[in-house]
C-alpha positions in Angstrom: 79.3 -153.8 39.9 77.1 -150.7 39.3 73.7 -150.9 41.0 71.1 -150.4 38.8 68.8 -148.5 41.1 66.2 -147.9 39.0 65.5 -151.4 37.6 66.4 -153.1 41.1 63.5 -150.8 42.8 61.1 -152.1 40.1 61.6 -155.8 40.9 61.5 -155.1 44.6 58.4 -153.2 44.2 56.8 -156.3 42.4 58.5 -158.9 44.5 55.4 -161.2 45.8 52.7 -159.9 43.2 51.1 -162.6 41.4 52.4 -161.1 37.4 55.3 -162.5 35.8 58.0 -160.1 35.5 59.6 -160.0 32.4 62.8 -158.1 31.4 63.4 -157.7 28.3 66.2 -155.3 26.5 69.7 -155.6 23.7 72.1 -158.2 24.5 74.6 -157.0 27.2 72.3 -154.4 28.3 72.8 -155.6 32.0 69.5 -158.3 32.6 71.7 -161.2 34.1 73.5 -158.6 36.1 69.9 -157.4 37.1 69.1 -160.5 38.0 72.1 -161.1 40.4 71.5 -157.9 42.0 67.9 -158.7 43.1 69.0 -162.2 44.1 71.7 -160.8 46.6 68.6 -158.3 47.7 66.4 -161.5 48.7 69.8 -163.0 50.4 69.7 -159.7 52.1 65.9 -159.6 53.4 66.0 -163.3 54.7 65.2 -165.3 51.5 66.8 -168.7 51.7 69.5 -169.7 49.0 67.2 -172.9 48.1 64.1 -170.8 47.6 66.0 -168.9 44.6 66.4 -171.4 41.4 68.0 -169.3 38.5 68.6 -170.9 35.2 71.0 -169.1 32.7 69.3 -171.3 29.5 72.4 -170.2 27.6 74.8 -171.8 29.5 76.0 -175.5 28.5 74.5 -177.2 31.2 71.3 -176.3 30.1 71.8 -177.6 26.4 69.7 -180.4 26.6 66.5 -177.9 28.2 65.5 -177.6 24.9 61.8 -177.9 25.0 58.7 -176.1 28.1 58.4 -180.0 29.0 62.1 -179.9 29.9 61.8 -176.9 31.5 59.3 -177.3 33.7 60.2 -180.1 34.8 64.2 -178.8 36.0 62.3 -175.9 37.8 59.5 -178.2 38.7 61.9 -180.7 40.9 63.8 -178.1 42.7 60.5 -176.0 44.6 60.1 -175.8 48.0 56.3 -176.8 48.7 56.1 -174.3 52.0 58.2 -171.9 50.8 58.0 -168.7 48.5 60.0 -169.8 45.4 61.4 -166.9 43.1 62.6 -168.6 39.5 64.5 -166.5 37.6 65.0 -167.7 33.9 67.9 -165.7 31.8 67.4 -166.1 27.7 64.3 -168.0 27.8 63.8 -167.9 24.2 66.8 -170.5 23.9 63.6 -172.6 24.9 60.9 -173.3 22.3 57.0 -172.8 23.7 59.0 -171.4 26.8 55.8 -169.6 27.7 53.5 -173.1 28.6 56.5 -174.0 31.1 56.2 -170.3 32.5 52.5 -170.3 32.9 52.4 -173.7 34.5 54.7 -172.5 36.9 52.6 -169.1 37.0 50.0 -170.7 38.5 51.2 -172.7 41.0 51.5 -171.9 45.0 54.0 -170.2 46.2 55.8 -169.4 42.3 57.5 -165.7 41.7 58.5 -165.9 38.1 60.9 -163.5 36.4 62.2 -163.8 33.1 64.4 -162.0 30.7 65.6 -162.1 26.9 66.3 -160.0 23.9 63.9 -157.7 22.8 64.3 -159.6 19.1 62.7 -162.5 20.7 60.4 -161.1 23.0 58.9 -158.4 21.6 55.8 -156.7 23.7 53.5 -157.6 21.1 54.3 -161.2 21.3 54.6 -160.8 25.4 51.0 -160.0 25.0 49.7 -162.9 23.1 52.3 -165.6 24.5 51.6 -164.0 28.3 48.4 -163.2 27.9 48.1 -160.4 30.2 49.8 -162.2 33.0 53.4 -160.0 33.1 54.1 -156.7 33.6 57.5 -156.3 31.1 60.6 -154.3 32.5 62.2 -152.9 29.7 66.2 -152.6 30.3 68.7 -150.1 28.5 72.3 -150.0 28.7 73.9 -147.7 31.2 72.5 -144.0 31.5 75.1 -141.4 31.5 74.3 -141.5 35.9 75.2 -144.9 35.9 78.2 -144.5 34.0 79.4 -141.4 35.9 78.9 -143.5 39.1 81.4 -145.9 38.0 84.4 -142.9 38.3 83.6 -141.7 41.6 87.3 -140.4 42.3 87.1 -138.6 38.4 85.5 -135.1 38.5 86.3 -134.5 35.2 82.7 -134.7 33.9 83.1 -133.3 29.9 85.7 -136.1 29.5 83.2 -138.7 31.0 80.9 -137.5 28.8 83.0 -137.8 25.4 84.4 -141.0 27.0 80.5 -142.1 27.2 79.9 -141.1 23.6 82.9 -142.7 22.3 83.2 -146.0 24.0 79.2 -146.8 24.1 77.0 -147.5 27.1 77.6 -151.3 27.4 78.7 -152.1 31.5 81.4 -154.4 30.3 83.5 -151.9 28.3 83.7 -150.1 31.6 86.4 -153.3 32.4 88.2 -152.8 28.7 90.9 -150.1 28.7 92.1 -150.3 25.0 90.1 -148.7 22.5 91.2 -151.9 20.1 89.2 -154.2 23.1 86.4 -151.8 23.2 85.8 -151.8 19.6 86.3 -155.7 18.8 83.9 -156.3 21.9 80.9 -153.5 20.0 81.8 -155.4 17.0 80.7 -158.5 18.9 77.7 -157.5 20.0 76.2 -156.0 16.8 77.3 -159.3 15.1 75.6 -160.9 17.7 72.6 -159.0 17.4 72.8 -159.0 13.4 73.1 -163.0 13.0 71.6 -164.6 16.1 68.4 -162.2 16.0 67.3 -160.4 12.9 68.6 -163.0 10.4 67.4 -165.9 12.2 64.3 -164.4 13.5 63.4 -162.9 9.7 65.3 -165.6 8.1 67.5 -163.6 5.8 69.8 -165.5 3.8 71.8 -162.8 1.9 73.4 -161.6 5.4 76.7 -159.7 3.4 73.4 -157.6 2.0 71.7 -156.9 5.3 75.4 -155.8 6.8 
């Protein structure tokens, strides 16, 4: 797993402070990743498994967290009332008013929220009026040509890491993919991804073949 130093230092740096911390970036930029990472930091530094409550609100066993009620309530039952608790919340646009469930838990004792989504859904205008005022936004990109690098360290070879970064994109998972066929289906993915599930639901385009 590549450590992504620069992001990691900004969520320790905020770790405590009473803002919500919102990530936001393109799909498979690396958030839930960024998310793992800081988690094992907190392990690291003392925090206690049960003070760390991380939802994924994409994952099935979230389906029926489809409301802030919902929400706030699942968080709500699993805090520690002497303890710091840090709730980390992956896709929280899956969740509709997701914001009144974050501020509710935003201002209770001993809360440190952190939340991430798609930059389609949580756009810093919107941050600003749904938030208001009360995040500081983290914004994510896909791997820098460092990061990538640091994933060869045994290859020296740094012009054909270079055309190799060019040609097979910045996405971390197409570091694991070692056929340009899999590379290329998996980028085809994500811009479908990004095409249907975002821009035509969020501007509700119906002629999609016309958009492509």
């Amino acid at each position: 797993m590549i450590q992504r130093k620069h992001y990691l230092e900004d969520l320790i740096s905020l770790r405590d402070k009473q803002v919500i911390k919102v990530v936001t970036g393109i799909r498979r930029c690396g958030k839930s990743t960024l998310f793992e990472l800081y988690q094992d930091d907190l392990l690291s530094s003392g925090v206690e498994p049960k003070q760390i409550i991380s939802c994924n609100l994409e994952a099935g066993e979230y389906a029926d967290i489809i409301d802030h009620k919902a929400l706030y309530q699942l968080i709500s039952d699993q805090l520690l009332p002497d303890k710091m608790n840090y709730i980390f919340l992956d896709e929280v646009q899956c969740v509709s008013d997701f914001q009144k469930a974050v501020d509710a838990l935003f201002i209770k004792k001993n809360c440190d929220v952190y939340i991430a989504g798609s930059n389609a859904f949580l756009l810093s205008g919107e941050l600003a009026t749904l938030l208001s005022g009360r995040y500081i936004e983290i914004r994510m990109l896909p791997l820098s040509f460092k990061e990538f690098v640091s994933a060869y360290p045994e290859d020296s070879n740094i012009d054909r890491l270079y055309q190799e970064y060019i040609h097979n994109s910045s996405f971390p998972y197409t570091l694991q993919l070692t056929r340009s066929k899999d590379i290329g289906q998996y980028l085809e993915g994500i811009y479908d991804s990004i095409v249907i599930k975002d821009i035509v639901t969020r501007r509700r385009i119906a002629d999609v073949t016309m958009l492509k």
